[in-house]
N, C-alpha and C positions, 0 to 999 in steps of 0.2 A: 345267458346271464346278462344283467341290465345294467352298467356300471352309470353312476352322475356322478360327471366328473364337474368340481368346480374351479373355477380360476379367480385368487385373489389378485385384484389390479390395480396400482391406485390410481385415486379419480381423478381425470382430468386437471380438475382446480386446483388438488395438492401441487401436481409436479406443476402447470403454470408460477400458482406463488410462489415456488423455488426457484423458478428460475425469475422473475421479474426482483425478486429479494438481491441476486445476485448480479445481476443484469446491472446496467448503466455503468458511470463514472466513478471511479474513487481514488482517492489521494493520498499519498507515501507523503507522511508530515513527521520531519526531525523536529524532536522537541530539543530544550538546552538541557545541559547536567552538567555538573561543577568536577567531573572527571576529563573528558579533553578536551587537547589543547586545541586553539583556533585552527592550528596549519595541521591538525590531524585531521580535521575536519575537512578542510579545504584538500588533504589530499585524497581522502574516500569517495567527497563528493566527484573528483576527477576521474579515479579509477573506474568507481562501480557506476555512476551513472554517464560519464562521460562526459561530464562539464567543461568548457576550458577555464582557464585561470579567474576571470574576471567574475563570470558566471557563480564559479566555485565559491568565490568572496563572498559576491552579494548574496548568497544561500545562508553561507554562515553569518554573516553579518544579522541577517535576519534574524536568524537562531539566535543568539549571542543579544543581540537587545528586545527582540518582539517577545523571546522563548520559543519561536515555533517559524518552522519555514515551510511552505507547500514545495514537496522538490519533483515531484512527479505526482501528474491526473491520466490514468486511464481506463484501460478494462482489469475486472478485479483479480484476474489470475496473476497476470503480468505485476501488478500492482503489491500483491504476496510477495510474489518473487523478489522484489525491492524491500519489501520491510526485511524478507528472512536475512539477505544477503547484507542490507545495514547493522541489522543486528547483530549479524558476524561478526562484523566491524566495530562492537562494541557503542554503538551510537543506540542513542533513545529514539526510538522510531513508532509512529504510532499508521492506523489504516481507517478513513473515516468516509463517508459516503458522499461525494460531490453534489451537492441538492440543487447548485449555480444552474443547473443543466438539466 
């Protein structure tokens, strides 16, 4: 008996442009929101990202008048894991692709 066997694979190109889509830099950017308060702010930024004091300010300080702070750039896994964990925190967190680089 003759069996043809086939094998679906995907092509090359697909999984490349998955991984180049995913690949590079990206940015954990707190937006503002008229729910907390500045020193809430400044103490999430300490805990979860491990700011100290001053740092933590000028984060928030940013948020609070520009609307938006870049508070971590890196690889995009690590990057998730910062919005998910902000967002715990009740903070507006957004994840945007680093183009500088």
């Amino acid at each position: 008996m003759i069996s043809a066997e086939t094998k679906t694979t995907p092509s090359p190109s697909a999984h490349t442009e998955t991984e180049t889509a995913l690949a590079g830099l990206w940015r954990v950017v707190v937006l503002n929101d008229p729910v907390n308060l500045m020193s809430y702010v400044v103490l999430v930024f300490k805990k979860v990202l491990g700011f100290d004091e001053s740092t933590a300010r000028r984060h928030m300080l940013e948020v609070h008048e520009l609307g938006r702070s870049v508070v971590w750039t890196g690889v995009r896994e690590k990057a998730e894991a910062y919005v998910y964990t902000l967002q715990q925190w009740h903070l507006t967190v957004i994840l945007e692709r680093d183009e500088t680089h």
